[in-house]
C-alpha positions, 0 to 999 in steps of 0.5 A: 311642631317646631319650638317657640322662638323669640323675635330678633332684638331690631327693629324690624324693616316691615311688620305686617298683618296679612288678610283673607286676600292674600291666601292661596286656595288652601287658605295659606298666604300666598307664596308671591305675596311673602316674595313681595313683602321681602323684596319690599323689606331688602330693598329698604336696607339697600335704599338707605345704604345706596343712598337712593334707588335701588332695584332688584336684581336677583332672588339668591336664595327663598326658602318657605319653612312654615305656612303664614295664616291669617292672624299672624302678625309678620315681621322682616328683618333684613341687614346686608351681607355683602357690598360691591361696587354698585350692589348690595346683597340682603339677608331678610329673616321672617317670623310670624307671632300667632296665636290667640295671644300672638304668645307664638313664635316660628321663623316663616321664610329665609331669604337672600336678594340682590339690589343694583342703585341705579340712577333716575333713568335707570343706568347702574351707579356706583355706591358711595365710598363710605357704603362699600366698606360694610 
């Protein structure tokens, strides 16, 4: 068992509770629907930073470090790590509180994904100056 962390002093992108349909056959919660939430919390950091939309790009890199049960209270943490042009690469950070008490602590899933702002019809745009700087 791993030791008893704290969670990130920030406010979190997204903090969930995830239900009994989310579980794969094992009664874990699925795989996809960690994927999903992250994607959703990366893309909350590159929305606010691009100024619009966003969409993903690439998943660099997706590691699952422990199972997430039902009655765990998951949060996501995502800040940007690199800016381009017309990209933003994002770091999300997940925890789960659990326990009786939510008193427990574990870090879940570590993630890096890639975003490109587009336009309304979907051509990549360019971020603005002031974004690229980060």
């Amino acid at each position: 068992m791993s030791e008893n962390l704290v969670l990130p002093d920030e406010i979190p992108a997204l903090r969930v509770f995830p239900q009994v349909k989310d579980t794969n056959p094992n009664g874990d919660i699925f795989g996809g629907w960690v994927m999903s939430q992250a994607d959703l919390a990366g893309a909350l950091c590159a929305h606010r930073l691009a100024g619009g939309r966003v969409v993903t790009v690439a998943v660099n890199t997706f590691l699952f470090k422990q199972p997430i049960s039902v009655g765990d209270v998951v949060s996501f943490y995502s800040r940007p790590v690199r800016v381009g042009r017309t990209s933003i690469t994002v770091d999300v950070q997940v925890y789960a509180e659990r326990g009786e008490a939510l008193d427990q602590v574990v870090k879940v899933t570590e993630a890096t994904l890639t975003f490109v702002a587009v336009h309304p019809d979907g051509c990549k745009r360019e971020l603005p100056a002031s974004v690229r700087t980060i």
